[in-house]
N, CA and C atoms as an extended XYZ file, in Angstrom:
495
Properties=species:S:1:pos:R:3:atomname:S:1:resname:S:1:resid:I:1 pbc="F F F"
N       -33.423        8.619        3.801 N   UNK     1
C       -34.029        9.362        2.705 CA  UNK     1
C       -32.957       10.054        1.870 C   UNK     1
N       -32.223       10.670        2.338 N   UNK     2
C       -31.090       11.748        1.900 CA  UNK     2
C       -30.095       10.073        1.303 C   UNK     2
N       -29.971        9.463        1.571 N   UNK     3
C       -28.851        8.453        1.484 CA  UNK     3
C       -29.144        7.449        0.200 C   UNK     3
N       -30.736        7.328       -0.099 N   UNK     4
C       -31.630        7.341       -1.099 CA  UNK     4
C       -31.850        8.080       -2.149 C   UNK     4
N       -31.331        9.227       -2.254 N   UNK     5
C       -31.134       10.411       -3.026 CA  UNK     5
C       -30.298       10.492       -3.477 C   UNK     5
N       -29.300        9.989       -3.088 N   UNK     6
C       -27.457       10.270       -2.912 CA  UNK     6
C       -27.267        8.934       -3.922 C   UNK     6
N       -27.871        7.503       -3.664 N   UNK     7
C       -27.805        6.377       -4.587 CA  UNK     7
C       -28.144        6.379       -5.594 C   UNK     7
N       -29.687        7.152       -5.805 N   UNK     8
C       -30.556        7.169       -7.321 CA  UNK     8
C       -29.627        8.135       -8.214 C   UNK     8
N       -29.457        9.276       -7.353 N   UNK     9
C       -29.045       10.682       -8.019 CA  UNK     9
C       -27.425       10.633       -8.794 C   UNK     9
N       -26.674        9.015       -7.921 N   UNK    10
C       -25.165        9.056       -8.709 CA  UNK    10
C       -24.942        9.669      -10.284 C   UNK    10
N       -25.711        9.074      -11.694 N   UNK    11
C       -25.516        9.122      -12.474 CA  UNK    11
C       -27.466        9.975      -13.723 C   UNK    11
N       -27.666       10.399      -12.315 N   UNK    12
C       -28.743       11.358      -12.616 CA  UNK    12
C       -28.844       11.969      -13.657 C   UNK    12
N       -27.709       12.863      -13.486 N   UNK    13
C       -27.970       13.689      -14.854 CA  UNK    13
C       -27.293       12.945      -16.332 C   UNK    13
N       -26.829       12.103      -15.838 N   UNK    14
C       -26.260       11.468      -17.297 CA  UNK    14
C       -27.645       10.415      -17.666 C   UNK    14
N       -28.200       10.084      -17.024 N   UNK    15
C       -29.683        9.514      -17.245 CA  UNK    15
C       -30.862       10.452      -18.350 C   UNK    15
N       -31.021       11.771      -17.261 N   UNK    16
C       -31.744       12.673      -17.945 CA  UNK    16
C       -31.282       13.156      -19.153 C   UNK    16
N       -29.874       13.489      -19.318 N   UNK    17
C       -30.024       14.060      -20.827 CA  UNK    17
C       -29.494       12.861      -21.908 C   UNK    17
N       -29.488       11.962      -21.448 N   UNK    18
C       -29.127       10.861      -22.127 CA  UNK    18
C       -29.870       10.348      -23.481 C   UNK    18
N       -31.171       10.903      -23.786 N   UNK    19
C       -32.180       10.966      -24.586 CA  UNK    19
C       -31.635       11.911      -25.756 C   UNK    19
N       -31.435       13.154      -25.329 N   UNK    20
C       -31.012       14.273      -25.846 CA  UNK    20
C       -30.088       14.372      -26.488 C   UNK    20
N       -28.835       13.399      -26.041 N   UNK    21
C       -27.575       13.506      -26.406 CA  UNK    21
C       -27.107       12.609      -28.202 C   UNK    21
N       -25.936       13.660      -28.277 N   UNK    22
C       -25.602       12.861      -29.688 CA  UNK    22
C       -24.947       12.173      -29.551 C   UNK    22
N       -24.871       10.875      -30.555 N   UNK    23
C       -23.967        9.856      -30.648 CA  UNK    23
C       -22.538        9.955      -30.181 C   UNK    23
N       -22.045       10.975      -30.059 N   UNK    24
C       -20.747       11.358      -29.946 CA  UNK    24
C       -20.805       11.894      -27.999 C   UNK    24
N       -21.881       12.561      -27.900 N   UNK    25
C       -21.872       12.778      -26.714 CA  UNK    25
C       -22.022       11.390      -25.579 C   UNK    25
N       -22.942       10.394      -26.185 N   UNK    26
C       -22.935        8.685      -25.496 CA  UNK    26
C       -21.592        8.204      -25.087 C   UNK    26
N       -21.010        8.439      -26.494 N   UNK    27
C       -19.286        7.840      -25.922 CA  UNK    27
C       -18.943        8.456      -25.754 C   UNK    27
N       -18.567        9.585      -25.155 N   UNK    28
C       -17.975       10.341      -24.355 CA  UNK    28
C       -18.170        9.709      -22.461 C   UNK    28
N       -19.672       10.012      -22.702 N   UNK    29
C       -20.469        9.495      -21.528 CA  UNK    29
C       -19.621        8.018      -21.112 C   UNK    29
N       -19.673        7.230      -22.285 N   UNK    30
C       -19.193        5.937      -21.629 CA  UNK    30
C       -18.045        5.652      -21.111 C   UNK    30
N       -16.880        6.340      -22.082 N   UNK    31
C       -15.729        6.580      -21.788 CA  UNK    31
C       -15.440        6.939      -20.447 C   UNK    31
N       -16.241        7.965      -20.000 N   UNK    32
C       -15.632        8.951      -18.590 CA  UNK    32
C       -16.446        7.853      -17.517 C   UNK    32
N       -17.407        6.930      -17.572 N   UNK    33
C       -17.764        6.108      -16.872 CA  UNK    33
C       -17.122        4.930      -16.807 C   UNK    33
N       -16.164        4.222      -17.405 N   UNK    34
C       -15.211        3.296      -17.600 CA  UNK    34
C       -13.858        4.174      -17.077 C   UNK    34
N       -13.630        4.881      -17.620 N   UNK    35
C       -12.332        5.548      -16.644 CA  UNK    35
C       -12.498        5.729      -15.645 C   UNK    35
N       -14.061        6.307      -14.917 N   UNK    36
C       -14.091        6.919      -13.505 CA  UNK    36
C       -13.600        5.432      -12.787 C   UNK    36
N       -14.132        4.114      -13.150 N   UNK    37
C       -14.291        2.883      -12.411 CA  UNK    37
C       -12.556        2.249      -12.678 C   UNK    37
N       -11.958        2.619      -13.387 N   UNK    38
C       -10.373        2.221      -13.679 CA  UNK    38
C        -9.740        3.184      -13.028 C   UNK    38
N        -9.971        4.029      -12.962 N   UNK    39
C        -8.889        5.057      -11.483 CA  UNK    39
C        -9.470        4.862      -10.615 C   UNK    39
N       -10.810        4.121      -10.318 N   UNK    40
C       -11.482        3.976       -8.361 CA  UNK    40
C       -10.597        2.718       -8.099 C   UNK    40
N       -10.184        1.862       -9.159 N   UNK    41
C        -9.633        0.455       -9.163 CA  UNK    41
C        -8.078        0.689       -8.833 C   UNK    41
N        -7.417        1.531       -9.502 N   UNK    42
C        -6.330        2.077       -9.288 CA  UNK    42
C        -5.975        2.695       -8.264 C   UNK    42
N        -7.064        3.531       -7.376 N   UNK    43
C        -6.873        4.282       -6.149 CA  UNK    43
C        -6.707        3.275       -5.171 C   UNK    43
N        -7.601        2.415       -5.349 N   UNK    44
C        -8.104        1.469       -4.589 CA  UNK    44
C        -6.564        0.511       -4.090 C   UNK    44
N        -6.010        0.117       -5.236 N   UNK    45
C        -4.979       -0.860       -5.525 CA  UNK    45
C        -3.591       -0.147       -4.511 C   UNK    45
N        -3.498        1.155       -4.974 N   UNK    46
C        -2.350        2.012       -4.736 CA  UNK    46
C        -2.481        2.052       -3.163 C   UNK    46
N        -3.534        2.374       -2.489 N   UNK    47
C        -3.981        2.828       -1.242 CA  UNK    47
C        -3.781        1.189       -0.356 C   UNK    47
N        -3.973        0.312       -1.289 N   UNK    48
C        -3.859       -1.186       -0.316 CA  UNK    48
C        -2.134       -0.891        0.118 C   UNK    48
N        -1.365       -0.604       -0.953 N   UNK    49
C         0.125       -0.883       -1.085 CA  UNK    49
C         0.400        0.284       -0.556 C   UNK    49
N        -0.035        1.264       -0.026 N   UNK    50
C         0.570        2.665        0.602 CA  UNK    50
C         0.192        1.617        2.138 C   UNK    50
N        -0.778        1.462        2.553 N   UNK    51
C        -1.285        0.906        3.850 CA  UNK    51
C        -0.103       -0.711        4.223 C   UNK    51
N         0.119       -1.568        3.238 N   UNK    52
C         0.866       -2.538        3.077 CA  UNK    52
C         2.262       -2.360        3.415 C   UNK    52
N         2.892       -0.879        3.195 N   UNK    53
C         3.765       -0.355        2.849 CA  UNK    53
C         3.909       -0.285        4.646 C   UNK    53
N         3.578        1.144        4.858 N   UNK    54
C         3.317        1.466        6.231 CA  UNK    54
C         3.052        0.086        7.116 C   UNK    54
N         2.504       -0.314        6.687 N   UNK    55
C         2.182       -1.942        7.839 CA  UNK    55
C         3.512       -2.591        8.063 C   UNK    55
N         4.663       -2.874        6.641 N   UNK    56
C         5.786       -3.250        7.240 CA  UNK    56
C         6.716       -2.823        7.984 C   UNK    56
N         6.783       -1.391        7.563 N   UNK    57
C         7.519       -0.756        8.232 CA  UNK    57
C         7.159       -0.178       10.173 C   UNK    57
N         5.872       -0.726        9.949 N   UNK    58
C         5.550       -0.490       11.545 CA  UNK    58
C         6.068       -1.882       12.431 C   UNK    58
N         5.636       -2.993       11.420 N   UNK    59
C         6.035       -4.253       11.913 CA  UNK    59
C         7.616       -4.573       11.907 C   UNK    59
N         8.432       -4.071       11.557 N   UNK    60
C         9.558       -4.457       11.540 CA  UNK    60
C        10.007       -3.294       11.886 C   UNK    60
N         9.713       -2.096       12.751 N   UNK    61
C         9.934       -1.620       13.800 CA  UNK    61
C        10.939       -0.188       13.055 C   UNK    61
N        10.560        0.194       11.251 N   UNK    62
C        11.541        1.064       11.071 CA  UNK    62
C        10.767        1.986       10.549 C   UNK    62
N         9.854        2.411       10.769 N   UNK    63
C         9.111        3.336       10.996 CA  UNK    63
C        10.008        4.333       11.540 C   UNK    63
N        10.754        5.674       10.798 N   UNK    64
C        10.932        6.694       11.361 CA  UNK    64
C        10.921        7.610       10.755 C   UNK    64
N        10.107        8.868       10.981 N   UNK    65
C         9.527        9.774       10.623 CA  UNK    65
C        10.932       10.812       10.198 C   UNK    65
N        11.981       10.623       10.760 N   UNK    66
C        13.339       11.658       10.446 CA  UNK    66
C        14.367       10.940        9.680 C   UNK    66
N        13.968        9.822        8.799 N   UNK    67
C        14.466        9.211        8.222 CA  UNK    67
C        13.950        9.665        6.754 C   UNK    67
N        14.733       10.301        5.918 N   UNK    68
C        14.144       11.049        4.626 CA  UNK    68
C        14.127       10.702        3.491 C   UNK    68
N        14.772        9.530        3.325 N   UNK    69
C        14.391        8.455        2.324 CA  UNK    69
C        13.206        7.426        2.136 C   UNK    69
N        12.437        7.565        3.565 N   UNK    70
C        11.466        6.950        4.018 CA  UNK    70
C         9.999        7.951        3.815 C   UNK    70
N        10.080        8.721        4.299 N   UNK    71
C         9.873        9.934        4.695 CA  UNK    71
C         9.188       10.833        2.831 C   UNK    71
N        10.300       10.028        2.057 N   UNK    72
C         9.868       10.799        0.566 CA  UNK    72
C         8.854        9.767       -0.300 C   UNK    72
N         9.030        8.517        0.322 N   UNK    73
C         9.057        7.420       -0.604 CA  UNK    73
C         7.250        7.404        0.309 C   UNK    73
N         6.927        7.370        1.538 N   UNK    74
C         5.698        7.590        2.101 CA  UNK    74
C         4.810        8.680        1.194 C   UNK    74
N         5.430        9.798        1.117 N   UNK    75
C         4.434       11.332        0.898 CA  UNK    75
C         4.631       11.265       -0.518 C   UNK    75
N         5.475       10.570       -1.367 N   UNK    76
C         5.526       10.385       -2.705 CA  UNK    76
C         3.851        9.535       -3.243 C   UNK    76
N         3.486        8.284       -2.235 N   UNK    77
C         2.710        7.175       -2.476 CA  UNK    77
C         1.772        8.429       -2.174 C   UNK    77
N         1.632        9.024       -1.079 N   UNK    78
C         0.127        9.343       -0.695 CA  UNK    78
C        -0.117       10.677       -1.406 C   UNK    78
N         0.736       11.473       -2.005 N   UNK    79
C         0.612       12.489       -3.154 CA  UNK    79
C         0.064       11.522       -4.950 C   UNK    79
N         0.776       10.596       -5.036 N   UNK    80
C         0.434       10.054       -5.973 CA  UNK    80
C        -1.210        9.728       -5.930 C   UNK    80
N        -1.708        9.211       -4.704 N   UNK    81
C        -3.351        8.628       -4.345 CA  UNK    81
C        -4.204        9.589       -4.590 C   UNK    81
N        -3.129       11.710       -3.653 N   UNK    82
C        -4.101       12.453       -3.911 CA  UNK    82
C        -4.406       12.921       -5.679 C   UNK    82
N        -2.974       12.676       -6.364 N   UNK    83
C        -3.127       13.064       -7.967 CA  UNK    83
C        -4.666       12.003       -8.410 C   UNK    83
N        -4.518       10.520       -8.406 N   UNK    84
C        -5.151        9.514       -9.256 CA  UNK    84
C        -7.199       10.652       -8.432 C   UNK    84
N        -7.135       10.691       -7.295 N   UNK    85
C        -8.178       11.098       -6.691 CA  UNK    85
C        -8.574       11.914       -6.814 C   UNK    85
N        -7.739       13.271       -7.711 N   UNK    86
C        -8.316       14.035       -8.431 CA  UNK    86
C        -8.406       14.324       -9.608 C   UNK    86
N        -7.445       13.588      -10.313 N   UNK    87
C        -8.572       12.961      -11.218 CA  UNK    87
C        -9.652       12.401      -11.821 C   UNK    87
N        -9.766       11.527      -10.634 N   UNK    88
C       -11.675       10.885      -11.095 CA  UNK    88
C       -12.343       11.609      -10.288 C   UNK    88
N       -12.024       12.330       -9.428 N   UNK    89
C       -12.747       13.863       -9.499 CA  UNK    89
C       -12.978       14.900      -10.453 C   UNK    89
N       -12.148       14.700      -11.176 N   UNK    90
C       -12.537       15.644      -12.552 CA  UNK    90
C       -13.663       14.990      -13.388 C   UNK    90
N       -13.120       13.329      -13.661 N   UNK    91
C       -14.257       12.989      -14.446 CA  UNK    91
C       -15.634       12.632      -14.074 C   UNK    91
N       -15.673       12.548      -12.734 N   UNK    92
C       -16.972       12.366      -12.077 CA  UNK    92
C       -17.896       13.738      -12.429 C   UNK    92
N       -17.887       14.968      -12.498 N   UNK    93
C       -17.709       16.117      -12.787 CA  UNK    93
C       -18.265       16.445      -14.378 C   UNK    93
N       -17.381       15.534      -15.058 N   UNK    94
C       -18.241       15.334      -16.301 CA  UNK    94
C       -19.268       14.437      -16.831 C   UNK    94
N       -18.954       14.002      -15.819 N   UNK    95
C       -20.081       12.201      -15.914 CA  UNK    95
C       -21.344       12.825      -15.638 C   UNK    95
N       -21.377       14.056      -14.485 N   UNK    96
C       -22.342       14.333      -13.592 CA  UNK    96
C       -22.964       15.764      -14.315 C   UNK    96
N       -22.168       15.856      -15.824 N   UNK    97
C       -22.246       16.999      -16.367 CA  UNK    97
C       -22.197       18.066      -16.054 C   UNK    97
N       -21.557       18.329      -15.307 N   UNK    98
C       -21.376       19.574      -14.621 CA  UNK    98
C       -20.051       20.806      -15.238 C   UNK    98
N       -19.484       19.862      -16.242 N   UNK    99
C       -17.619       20.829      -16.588 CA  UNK    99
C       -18.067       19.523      -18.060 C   UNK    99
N       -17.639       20.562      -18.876 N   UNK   100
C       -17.103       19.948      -20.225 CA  UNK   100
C       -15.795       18.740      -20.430 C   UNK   100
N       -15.853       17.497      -21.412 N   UNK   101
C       -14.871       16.891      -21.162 CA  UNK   101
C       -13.577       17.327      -20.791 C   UNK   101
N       -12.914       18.421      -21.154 N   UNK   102
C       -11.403       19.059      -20.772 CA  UNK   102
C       -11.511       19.955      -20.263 C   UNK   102
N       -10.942       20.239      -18.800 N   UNK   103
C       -10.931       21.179      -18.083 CA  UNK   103
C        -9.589       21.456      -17.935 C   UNK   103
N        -9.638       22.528      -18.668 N   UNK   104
C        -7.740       22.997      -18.690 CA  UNK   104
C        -7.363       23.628      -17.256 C   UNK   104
N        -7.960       24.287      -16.535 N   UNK   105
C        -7.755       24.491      -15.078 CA  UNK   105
C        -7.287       23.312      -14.410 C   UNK   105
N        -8.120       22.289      -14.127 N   UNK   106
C        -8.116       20.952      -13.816 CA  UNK   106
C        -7.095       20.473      -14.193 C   UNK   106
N        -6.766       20.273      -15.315 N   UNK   107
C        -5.450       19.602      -15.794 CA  UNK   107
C        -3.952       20.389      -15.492 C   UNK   107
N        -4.196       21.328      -15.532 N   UNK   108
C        -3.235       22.606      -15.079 CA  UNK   108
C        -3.227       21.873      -13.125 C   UNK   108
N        -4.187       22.090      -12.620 N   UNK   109
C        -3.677       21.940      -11.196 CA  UNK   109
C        -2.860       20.675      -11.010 C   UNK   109
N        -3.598       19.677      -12.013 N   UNK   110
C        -3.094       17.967      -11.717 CA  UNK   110
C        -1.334       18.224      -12.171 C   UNK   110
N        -1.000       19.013      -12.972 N   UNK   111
C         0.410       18.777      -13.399 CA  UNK   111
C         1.045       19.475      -12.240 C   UNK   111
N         0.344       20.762      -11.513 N   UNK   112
C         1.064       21.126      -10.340 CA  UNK   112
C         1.358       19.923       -9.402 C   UNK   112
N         0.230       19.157       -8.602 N   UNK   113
C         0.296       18.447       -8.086 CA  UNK   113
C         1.442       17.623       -7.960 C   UNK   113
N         1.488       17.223       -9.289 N   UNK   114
C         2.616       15.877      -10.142 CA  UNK   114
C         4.004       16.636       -9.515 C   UNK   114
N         3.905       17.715       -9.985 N   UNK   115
C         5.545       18.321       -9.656 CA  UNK   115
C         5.820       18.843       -8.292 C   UNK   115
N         4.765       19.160       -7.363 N   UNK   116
C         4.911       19.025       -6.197 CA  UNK   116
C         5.283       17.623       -5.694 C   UNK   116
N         4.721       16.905       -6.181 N   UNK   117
C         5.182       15.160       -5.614 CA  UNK   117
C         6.756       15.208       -6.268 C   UNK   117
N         6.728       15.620       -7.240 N   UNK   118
C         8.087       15.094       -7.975 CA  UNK   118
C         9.387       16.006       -7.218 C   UNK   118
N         8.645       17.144       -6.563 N   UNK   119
C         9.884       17.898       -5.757 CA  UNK   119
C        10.081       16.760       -4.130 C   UNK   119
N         8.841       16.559       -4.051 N   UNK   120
C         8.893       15.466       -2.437 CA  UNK   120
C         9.537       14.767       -2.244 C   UNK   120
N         9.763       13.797       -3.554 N   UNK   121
C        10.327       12.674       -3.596 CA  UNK   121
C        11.670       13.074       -4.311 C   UNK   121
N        11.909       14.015       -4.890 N   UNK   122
C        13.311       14.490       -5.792 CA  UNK   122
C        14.769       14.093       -4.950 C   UNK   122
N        15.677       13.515       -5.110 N   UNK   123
C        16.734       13.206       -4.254 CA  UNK   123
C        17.627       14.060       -4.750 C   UNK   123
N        18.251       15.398       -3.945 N   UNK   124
C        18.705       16.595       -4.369 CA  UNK   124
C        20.610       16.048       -4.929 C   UNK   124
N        21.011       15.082       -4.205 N   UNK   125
C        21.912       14.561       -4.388 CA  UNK   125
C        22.339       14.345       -5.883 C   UNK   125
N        21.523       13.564       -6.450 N   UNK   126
C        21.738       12.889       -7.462 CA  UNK   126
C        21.549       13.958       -8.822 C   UNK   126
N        20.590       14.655       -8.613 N   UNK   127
C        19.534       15.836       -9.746 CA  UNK   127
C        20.734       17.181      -10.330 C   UNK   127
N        20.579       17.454      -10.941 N   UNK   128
C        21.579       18.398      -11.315 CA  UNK   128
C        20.896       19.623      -11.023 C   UNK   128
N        21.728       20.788      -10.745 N   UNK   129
C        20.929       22.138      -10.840 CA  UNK   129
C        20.444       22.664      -12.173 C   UNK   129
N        20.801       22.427      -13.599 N   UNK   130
C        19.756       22.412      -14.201 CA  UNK   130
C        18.475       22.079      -14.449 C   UNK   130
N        18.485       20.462      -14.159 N   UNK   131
C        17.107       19.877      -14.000 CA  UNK   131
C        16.278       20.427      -12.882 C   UNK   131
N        17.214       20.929      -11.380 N   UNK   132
C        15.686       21.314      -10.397 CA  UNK   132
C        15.654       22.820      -11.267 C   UNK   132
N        16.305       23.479      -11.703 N   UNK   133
C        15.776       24.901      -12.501 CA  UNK   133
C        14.712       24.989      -13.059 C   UNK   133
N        14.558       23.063      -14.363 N   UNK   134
C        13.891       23.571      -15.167 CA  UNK   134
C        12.537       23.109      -14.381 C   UNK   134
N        13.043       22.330      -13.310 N   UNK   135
C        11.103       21.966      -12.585 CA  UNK   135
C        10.742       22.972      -12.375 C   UNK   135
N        11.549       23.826      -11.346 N   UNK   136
C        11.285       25.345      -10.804 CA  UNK   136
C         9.936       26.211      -11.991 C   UNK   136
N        10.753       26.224      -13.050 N   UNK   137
C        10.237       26.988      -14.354 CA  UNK   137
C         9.041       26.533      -14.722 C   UNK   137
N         9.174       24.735      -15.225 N   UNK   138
C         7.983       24.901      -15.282 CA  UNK   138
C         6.625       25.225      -14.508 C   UNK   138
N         7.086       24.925      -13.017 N   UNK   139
C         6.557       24.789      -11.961 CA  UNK   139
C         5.779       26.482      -12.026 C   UNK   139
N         6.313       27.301      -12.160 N   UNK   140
C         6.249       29.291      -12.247 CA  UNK   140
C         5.205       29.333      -13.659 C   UNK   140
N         5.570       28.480      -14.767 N   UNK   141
C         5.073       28.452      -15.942 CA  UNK   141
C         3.416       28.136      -16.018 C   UNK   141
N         3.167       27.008      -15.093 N   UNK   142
C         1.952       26.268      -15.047 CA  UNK   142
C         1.098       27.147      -14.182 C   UNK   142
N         1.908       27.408      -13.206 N   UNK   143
C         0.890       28.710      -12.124 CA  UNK   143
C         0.621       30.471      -12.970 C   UNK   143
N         1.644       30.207      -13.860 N   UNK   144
C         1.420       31.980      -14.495 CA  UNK   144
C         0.054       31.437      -15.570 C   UNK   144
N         0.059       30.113      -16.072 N   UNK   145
C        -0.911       29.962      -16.716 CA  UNK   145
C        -2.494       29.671      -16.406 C   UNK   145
N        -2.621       28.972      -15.277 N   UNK   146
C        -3.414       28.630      -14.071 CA  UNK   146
C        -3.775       29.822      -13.402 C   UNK   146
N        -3.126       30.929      -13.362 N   UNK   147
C        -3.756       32.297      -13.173 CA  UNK   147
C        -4.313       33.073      -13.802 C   UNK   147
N        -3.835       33.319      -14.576 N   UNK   148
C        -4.244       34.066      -16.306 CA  UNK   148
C        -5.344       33.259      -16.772 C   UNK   148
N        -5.788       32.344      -16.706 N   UNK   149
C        -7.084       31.909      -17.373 CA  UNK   149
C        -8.037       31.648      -15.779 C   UNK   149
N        -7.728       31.871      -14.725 N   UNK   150
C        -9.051       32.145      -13.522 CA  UNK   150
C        -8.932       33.076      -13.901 C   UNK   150
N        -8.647       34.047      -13.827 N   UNK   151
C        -8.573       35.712      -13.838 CA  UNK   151
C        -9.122       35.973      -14.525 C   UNK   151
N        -8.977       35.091      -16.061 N   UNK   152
C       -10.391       35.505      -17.290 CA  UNK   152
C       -12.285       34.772      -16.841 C   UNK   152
N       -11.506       33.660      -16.521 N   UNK   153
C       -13.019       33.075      -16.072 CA  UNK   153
C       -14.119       34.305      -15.275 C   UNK   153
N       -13.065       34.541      -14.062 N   UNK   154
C       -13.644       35.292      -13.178 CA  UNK   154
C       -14.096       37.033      -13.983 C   UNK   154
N       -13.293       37.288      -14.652 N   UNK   155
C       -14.064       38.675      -15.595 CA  UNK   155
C       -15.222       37.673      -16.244 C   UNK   155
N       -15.130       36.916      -16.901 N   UNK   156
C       -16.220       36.177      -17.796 CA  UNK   156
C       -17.528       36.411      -16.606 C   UNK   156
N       -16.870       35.928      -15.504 N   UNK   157
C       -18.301       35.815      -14.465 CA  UNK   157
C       -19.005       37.308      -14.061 C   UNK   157
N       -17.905       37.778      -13.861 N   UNK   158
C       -17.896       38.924      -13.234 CA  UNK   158
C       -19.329       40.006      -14.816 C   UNK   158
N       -19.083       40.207      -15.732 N   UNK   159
C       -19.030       40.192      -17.188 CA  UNK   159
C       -20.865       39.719      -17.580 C   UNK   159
N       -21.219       38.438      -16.985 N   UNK   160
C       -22.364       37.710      -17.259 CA  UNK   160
C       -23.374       38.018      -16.167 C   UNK   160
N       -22.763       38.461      -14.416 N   UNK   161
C       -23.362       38.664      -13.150 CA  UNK   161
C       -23.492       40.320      -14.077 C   UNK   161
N       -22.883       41.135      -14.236 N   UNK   162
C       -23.829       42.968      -14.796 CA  UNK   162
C       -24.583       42.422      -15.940 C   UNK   162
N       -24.887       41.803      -17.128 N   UNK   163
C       -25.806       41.526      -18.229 CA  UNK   163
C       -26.911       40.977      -17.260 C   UNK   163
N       -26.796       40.322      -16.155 N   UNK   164
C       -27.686       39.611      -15.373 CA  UNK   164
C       -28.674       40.690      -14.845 C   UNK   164
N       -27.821       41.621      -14.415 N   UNK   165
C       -28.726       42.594      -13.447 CA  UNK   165
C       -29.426       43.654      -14.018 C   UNK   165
């Protein structure tokens, strides 16, 4: 029953207001439903070759976890799967109407993400200390901004919960 609910209900609300909606709001709709299915294709693809990946290296016996070239190039693939995966988490989200097409929070976390992978995989050797500075920065930059706008959301909420009461 519940599993029946879960099938009909996928694209539910883009059904129901689908009547309602303006021309501009349709393609939007279509758009974020063609992308959601091109990053499931992409996750999909990436996750064969992360598993493909790991499969050789188990089979040819060099599988080692204290080996850090190995080690970056692994958590690089499976940070990359978690970026593409939250992404069509975002747009599922709008598909499902729930968040407006651009969610600057959302996009703000995905670039954290990116530069967390990009520190994982960073080969300190080669990188200059300017360049890890300026990741550093932006890295401080994206979180001072990613704070400052929850912090407003949350007065916004905070703000709409006393007009409520």
């Amino acid at each position: 029953m519940e599993q029946d609910k879960k099938a009909t209900g996928m694209f539910a609300e883009t059904r129901k207001h689908w009547p309602v909606m303006t021309f501009y709001e349709h393609f939007e709709q279509v758009i974020a439903i063609i992308l959601s299915f091109v990053i499931a294709i992409v996750v999909a693809v990436a996750l064969w070759e992360l598993v493909a990946h790991i499969g050789k290296l188990l089979l040819s016996g060099t599988l080692d976890p204290l080996n850090h070239e190995g080690f970056q190039k692994v958590f690089g693939m499976i940070m990359t799967l978690l970026i593409a995966m939250e992404f069509k988490h975002s747009i599922i989200r709008v598909i499902d109407r729930h968040e407006s097409i651009i969610q600057v929070k959302t996009v703000l976390l995905i670039a954290m993400l990116a530069l967390a992978r990009k520190f994982i995989i960073i080969d300190t050797a080669t990188i200059g200390a300017d360049k890890m500075f300026a990741l550093a920065a932006i890295v401080l930059a994206l979180g001072a901004v990613y704070w400052l706008i929850r912090d407003s959301d949350q007065r916004q909420r905070l703000a709409r919960q006393r007009e409520q009461k």
